[in-house]
C-alpha positions, -999 to +999 in steps of 0.1 A: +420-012+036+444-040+040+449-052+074+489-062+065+510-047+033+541-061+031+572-051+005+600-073-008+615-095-035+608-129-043+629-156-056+627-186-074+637-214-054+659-246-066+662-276-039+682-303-043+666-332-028+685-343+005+711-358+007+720-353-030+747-322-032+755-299-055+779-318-072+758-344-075+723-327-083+703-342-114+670-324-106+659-294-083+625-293-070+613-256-081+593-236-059+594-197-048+605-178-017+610-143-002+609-133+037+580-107+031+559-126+009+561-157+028+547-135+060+519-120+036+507-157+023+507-172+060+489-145+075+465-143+044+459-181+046+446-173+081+425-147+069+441-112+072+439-090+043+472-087+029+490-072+002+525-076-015+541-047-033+573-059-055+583-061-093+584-092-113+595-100-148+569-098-175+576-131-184+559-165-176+586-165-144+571-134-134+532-150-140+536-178-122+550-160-091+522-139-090+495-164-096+512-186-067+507-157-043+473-146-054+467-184-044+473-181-011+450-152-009+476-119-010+469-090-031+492-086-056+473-056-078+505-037-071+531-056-082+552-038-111+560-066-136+587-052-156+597-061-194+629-074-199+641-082-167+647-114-145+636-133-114+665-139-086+674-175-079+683-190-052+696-225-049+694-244-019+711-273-003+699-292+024+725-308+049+717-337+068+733-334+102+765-328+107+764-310+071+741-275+072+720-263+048+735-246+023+722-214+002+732-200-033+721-165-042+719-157-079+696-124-077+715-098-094+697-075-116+666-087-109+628-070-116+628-060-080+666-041-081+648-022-106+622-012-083+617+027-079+598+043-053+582+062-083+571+035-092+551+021-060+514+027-054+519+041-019+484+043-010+477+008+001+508+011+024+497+040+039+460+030+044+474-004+063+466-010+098+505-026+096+538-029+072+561-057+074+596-054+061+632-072+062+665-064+066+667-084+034+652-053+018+676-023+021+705-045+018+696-051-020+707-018-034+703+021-031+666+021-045+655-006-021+668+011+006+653+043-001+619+023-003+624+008+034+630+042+050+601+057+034+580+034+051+594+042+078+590+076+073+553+076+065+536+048+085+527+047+116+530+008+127+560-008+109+571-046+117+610-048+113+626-081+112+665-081+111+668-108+093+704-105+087+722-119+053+762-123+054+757-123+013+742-086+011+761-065+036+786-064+062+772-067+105+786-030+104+765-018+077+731-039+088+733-023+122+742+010+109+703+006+086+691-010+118+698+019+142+685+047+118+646+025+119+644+008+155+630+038+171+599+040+151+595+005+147+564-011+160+573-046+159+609-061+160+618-096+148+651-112+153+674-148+158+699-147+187+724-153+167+719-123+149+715-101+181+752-110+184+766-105+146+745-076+142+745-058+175+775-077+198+748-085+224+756-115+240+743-135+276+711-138+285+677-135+266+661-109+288+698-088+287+698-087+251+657-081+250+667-047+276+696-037+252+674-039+222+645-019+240+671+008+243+670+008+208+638+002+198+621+019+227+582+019+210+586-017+200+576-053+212+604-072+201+607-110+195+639-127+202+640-161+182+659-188+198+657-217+175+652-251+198+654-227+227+621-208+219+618-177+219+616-154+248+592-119+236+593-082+252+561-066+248+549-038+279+580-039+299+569-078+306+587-107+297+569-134+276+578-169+262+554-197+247+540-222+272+532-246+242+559-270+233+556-290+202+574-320+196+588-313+156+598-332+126+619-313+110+606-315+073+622-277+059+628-254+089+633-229+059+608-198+064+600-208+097+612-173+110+590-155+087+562-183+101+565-168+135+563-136+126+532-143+106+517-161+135+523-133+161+511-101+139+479-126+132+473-131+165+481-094+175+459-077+146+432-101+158+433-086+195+450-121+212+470-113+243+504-111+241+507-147+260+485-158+233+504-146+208+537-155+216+522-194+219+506-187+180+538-174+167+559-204+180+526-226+170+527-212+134+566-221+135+561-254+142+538-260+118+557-245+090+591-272+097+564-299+089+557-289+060+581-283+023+585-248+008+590-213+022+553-205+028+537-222+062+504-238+042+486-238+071+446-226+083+435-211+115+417-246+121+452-263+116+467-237+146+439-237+168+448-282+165+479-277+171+474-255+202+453-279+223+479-306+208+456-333+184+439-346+169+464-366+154+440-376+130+416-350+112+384-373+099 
């Protein structure tokens, strides 16, 4: 039995070294990343059994996807790869402030849009002590929608995080898929700013935490507040990290999927939710030191970071 199955698509990522732009690119640093799978590879590299259930192409795209993953520890025995399809892109700029970061999306007709759930092994999901999924997920077509609510239809603990995308679907019709799932969802994950383009919930942290429980009424939800924190819901108390790291932002991207791999870690391991919610922010950190999607991190390199040092390992 795995501890965490998660399901979701993966996509080959293409940075252009900062500050280069687009228009001025002449290489792209290759890598991969996808919301789920970057939770499953965290939380395996601190030691959960995990498993990621997706397609890939049968090509050597698709290979080196899946040996990556099986790298960082994650299952991927159920993973469909598919003749004579394609792995999503994505393409990724990064801004140098005042400019953002900027992302591309080139994922049509991928291996995973040809995903059925006839074609998933649902054992594994429903033999997991916990599924994690995205909003990502059911915003990719009909059959990956119909995959997302039969998780939700057929497992008891189910992590949701919002994760809202402008590119997939409109605020209406993420809050519309968000609504139907929140009451049987264990675990919620979301930014503030997508508390108010999803949902309209503005003020406070703790206000938009009680409007969420409304929805949501079974779960612990995490509100992610970027430089702010976070500020987490969990037993009708109020929790928020009392660890502060001081960060160099190296790639803040994944670092959403970080915290959520750091809290379900420390929650599946039987941590107080105080503890938890100072793992999940710890885990964050972490990941914006560090290049690529996935937070390459070990428990030795959280438990550091906790107690703050050493600030050199000999």
């Amino acid at each position: 039995m795995h501890d965490l199955v998660t399901l979701g698509e993966v996509l080959l990522r293409l940075a252009i070294p900062s500050p280069a732009r687009f228009e001025t690119a002449r290489a792209l640093d290759v890598q991969i990343g996808g919301a789920e799978a970057n939770v499953a590879a965290a939380c395996a590299r601190l030691g959960l059994r995990t498993a990621w259930i997706s397609a890939l192409p049968d090509n050597p795209w698709g290979e080196r996807v899946r040996r990556e993953l099986v790298g960082h520890g994650i299952d991927c025995a159920y993973v469909r790869m598919l003749p004579g399809t394609r792995l999503g892109l994505y393409f990724l700029e990064y801004g140098v402030a005042p400019r953002p970061v900027h992302v591309l999306y080139d994922r049509r007709d991928s291996a995973f849009s040809r995903l059925t759930p006839e074609a998933v092994d649902w054992a594994p999901i429903q033999r997991a002590r916990l599924v994690h999924v995205s909003g990502i997920t059911p915003a990719l077509g009909v059959h990956a929608r119909t995959l997302v609510e039969r998780i939700f239809d057929q497992v008891a603990v189910v992590s949701f995080d919002i994760n809202y995308r402008s590119a997939l679907w409109t605020p209406a019709e993420a809050r519309v898929f968000a609504e139907s799932v929140l009451p049987r969802a264990r675990y919620v994950f979301l930014g503030r700013t997508e508390a108010q383009t999803v949902f309209g919930l503005d003020g406070g942290a703790e206000d938009v935490l009680d409007a969420l429980a409304r929805r949501a009424p079974k779960a612990t939800i995490a509100l992610l507040q970027g430089g702010d924190g976070s500020t987490v819901l969990d037993g009708g108390r109020v929790w928020r990290p009392t660890v502060r790291h001081p960060v160099q932002v190296v790639d803040p991207i994944g670092a959403g999927d970080a915290y959520v791999a750091g809290y379900l870690w420390a929650t599946l391991g039987g941590r107080a939710p105080q503890e938890a919610v100072n793992v999940a922010a710890t885990v964050a950190a972490l990941k914006c030191s560090t290049w690529g999607d996935v937070a390459l991190i070990s428990p030795r390199d959280v438990e550091d970071a906790l107690v703050g040092g050493p600030d050199v390992r000999r």
